[in-house]
Backbone bond lengths (Angstrom), bond angles and torsions (degrees), N, CA, C in turn:
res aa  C-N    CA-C-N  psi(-1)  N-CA   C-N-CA  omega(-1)  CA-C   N-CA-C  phi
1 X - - - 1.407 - - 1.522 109.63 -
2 X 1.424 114.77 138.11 1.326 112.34 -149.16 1.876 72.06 -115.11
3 X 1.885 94.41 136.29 1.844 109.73 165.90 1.103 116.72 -78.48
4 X 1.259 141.08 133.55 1.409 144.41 -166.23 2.210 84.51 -93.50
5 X 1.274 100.63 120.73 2.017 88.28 169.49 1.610 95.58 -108.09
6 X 1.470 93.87 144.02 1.501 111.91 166.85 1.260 137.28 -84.12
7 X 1.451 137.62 118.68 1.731 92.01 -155.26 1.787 84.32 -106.46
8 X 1.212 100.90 -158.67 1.742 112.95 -143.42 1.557 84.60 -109.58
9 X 1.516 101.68 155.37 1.529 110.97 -171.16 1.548 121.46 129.14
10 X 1.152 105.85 -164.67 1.843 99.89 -177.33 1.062 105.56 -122.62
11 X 1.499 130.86 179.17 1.342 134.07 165.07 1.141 104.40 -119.95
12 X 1.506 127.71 165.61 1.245 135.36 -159.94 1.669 105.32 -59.97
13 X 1.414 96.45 -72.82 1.650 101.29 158.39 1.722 125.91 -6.38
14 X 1.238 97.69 -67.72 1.881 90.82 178.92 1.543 98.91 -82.76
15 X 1.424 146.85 -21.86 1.115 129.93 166.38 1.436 136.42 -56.12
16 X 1.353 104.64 -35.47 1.997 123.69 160.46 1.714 92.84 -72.33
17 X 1.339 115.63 -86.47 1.768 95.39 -162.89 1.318 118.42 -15.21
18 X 1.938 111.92 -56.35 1.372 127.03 -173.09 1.799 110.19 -30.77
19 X 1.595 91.03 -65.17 1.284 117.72 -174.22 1.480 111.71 -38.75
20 X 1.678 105.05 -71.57 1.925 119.18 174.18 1.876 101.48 -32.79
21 X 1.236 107.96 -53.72 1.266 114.97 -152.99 1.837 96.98 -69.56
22 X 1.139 115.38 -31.16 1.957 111.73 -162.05 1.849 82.30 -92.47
23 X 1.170 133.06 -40.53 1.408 136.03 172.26 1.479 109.05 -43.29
24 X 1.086 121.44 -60.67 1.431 123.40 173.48 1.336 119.39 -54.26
25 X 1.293 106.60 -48.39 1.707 105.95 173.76 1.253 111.01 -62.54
26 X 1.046 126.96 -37.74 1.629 122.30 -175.49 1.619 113.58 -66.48
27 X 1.413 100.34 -46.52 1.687 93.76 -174.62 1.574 101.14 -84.02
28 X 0.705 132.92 -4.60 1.751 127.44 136.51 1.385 134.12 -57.96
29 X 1.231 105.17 -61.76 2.146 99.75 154.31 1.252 114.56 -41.13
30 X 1.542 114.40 -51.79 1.383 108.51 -157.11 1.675 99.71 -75.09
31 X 1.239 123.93 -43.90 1.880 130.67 -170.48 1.674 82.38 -50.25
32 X 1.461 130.06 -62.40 1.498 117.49 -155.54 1.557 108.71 -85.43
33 X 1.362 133.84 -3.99 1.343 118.69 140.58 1.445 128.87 -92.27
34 X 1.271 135.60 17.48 1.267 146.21 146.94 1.418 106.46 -65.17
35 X 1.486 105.30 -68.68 1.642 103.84 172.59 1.342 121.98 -50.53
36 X 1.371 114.56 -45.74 1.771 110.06 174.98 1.712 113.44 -48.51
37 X 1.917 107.02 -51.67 1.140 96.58 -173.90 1.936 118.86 -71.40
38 X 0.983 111.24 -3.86 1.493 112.09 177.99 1.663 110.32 -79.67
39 X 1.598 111.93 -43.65 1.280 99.39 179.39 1.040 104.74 -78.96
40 X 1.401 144.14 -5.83 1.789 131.07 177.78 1.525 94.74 -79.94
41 X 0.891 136.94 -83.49 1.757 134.88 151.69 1.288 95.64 28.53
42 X 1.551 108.43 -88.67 1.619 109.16 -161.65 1.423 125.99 -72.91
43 X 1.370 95.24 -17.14 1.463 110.85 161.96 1.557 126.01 -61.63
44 X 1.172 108.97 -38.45 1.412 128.34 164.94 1.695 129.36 -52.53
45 X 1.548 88.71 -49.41 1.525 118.02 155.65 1.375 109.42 -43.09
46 X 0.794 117.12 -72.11 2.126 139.29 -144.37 2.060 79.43 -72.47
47 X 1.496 119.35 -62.60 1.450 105.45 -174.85 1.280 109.15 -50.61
48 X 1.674 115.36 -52.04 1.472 106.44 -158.17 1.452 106.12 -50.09
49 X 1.183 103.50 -42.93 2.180 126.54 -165.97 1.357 82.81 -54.67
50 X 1.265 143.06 -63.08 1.245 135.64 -137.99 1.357 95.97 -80.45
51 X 1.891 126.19 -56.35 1.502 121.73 165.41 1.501 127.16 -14.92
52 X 1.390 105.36 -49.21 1.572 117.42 -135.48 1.850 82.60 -92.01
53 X 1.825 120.22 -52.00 1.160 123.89 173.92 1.892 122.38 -41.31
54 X 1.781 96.38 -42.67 1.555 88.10 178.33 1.462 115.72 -77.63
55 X 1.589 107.35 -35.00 1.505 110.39 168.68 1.664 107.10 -14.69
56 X 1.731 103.25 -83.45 1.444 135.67 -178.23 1.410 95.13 -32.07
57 X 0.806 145.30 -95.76 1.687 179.28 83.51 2.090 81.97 75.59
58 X 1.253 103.63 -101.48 1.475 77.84 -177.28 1.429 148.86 -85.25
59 X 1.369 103.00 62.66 1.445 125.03 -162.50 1.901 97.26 -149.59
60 X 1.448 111.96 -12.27 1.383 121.60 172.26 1.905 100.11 -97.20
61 X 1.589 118.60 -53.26 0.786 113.32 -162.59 1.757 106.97 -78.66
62 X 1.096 132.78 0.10 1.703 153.45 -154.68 1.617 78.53 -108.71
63 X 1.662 153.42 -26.90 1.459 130.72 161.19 1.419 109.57 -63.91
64 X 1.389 110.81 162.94 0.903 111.04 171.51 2.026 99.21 -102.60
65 X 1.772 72.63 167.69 1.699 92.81 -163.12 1.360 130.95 -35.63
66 X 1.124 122.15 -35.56 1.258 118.71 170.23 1.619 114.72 -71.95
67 X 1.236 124.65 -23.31 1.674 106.01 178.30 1.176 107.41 -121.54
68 X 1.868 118.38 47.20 1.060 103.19 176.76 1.696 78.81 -122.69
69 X 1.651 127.24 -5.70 1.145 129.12 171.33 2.070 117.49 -56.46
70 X 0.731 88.62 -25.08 1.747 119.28 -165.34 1.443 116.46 -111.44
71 X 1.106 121.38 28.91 1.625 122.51 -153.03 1.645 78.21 -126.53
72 X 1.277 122.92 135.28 1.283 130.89 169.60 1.166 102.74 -156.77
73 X 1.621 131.98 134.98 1.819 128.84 -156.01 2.043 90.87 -150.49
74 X 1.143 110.61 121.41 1.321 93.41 149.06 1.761 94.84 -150.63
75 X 1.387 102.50 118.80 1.334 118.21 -168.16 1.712 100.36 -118.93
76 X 1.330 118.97 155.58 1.792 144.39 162.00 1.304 91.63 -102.51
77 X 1.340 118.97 125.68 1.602 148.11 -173.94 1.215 104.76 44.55
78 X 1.637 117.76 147.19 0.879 149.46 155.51 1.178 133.27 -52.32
79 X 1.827 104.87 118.10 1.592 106.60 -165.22 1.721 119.53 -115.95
80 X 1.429 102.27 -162.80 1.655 95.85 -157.14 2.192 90.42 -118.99
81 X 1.388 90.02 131.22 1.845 81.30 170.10 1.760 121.88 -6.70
82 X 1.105 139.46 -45.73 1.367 163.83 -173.57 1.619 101.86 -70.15
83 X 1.363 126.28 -39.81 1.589 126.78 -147.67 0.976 115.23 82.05
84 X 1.273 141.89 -21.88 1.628 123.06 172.62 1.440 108.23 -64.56
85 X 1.285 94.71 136.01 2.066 121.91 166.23 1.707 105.08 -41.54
86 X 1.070 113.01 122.19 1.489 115.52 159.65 1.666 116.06 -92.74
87 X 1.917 100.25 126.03 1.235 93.82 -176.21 1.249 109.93 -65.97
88 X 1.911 98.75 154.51 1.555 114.39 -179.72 1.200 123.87 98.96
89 X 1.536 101.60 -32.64 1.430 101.82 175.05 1.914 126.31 -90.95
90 X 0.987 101.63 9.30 1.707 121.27 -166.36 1.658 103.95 -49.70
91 X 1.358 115.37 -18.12 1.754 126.11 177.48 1.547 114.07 -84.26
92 X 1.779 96.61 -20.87 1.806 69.82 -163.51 2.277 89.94 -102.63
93 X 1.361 92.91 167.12 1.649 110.31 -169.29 1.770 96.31 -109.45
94 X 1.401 105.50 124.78 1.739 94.52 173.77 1.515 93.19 -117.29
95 X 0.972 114.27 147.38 1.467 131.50 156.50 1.521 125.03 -122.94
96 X 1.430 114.97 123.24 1.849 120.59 -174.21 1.400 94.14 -110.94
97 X 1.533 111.18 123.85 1.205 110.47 170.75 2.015 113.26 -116.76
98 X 1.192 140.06 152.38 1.015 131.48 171.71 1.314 140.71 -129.83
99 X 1.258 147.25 100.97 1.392 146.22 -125.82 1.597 104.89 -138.98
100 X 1.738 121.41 131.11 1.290 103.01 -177.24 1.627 81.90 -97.20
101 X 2.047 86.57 156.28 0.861 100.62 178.27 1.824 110.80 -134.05
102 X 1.375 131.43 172.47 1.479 128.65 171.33 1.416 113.53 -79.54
103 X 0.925 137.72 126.48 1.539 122.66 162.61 1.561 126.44 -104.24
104 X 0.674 108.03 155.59 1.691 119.82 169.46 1.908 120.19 88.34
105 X 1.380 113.96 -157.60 1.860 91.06 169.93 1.020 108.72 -126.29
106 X 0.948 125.42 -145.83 1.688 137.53 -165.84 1.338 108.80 -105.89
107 X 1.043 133.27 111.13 1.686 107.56 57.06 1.411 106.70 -91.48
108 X 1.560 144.33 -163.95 1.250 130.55 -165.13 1.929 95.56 -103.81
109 X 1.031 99.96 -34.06 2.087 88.10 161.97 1.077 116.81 -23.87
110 X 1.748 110.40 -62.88 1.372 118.06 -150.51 2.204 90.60 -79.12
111 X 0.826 118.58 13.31 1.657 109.83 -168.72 1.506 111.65 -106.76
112 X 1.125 106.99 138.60 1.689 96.02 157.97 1.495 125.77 -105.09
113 X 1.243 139.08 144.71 1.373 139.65 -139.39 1.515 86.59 -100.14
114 X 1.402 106.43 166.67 1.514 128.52 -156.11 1.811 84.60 -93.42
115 X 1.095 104.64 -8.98 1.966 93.01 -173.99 1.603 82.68 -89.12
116 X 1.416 140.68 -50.64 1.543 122.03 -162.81 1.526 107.39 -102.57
117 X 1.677 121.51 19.97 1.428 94.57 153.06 1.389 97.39 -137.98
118 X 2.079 118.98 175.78 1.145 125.74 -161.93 1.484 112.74 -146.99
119 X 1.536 109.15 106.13 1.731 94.18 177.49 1.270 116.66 -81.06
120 X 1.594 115.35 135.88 1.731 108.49 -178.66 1.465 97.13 -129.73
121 X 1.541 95.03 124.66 1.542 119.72 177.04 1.497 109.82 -88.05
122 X 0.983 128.05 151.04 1.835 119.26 -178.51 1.882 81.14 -154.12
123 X 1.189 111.73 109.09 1.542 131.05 176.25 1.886 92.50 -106.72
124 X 1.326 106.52 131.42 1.355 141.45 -176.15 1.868 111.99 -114.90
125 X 1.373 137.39 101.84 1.416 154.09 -172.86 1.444 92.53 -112.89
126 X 1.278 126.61 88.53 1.817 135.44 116.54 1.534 115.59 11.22
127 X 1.114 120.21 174.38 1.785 136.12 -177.39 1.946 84.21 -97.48
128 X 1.409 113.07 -51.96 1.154 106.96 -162.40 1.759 118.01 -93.03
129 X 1.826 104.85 30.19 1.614 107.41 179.83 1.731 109.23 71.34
130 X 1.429 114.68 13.78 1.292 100.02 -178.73 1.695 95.53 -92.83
131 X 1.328 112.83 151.46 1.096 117.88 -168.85 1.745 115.75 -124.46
132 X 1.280 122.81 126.84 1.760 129.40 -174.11 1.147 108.59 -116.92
133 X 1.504 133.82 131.19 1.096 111.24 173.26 1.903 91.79 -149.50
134 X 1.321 120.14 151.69 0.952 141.50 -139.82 1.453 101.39 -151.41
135 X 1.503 116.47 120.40 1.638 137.24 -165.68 1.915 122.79 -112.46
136 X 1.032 96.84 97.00 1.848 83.65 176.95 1.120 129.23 -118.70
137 X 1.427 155.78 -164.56 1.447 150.07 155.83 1.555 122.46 -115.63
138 X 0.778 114.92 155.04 1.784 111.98 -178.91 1.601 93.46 -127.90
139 X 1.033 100.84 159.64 1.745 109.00 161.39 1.605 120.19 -160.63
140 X 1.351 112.56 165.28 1.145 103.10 -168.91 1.567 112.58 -139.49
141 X 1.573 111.77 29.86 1.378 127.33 147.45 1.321 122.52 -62.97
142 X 1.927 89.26 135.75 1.334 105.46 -176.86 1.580 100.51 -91.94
């Protein structure tokens, strides 16, 4: 009786499965670092937005009271104390808005009148529509 010998190696068969199987894993790594790198992206966004808003914010509230009543900003890219454009930032949109407002409660002692205080909103718009916006008060009690 003659031994049939096998010799060592693969057959095509387990070489394609192999294949399907390392194929699949890959476009799976790759789908969940696409996604990782997109939310770091926007994450990146959301700090810068948030930077650029306090910038605004305390550089509005750093006037004094009377011209921070009157301060209205809606600028395309982000600028430097001076007005010049800071490179890089040419995507994001700031807007400073300023509104008097009353503060405090009643009785009217305890209040301050809408002529001596000021809410200033400074809203921050991303490249990608994400939007930050950041709220403070001014006042102008002695």
């Amino acid at each position: 009786m003659k031994r049939v010998q096998r010799t060592a190696g693969f057959t095509l068969i387990e070489v394609i499965v192999a294949m399907v199987i390392i194929a699949a894993a890959a476009a799976t790594i790759l789908g969940l670092m696409s996604s990782i790198a997109t939310r770091s992206a926007t994450s990146m966004e959301m700090t810068q937005a948030t930077s650029i808003a306090n910038s605004y914010l305390r550089r509005v509230l750093a006037s004094p009271f009377n011209t921070v009543a009157v301060t209205a900003i809606d600028e395309v890219g982000a600028r430097d104390q001076y007005g010049n454009a800071i490179a890089g930032l040419q995507n994001y949109r700031v807007q400073v808005s300023v509104a008097a407002v009353a503060l405090g409660v009643a009785p009217a002692a305890n209040q301050v009148p809408a002529a001596q205080s000021s809410r200033v909103t400074v809203t921050v718009t991303g490249p990608t529509q994400t939007v930050t916006v950041l709220t403070a008060f001014k006042t102008d009690k002695s």
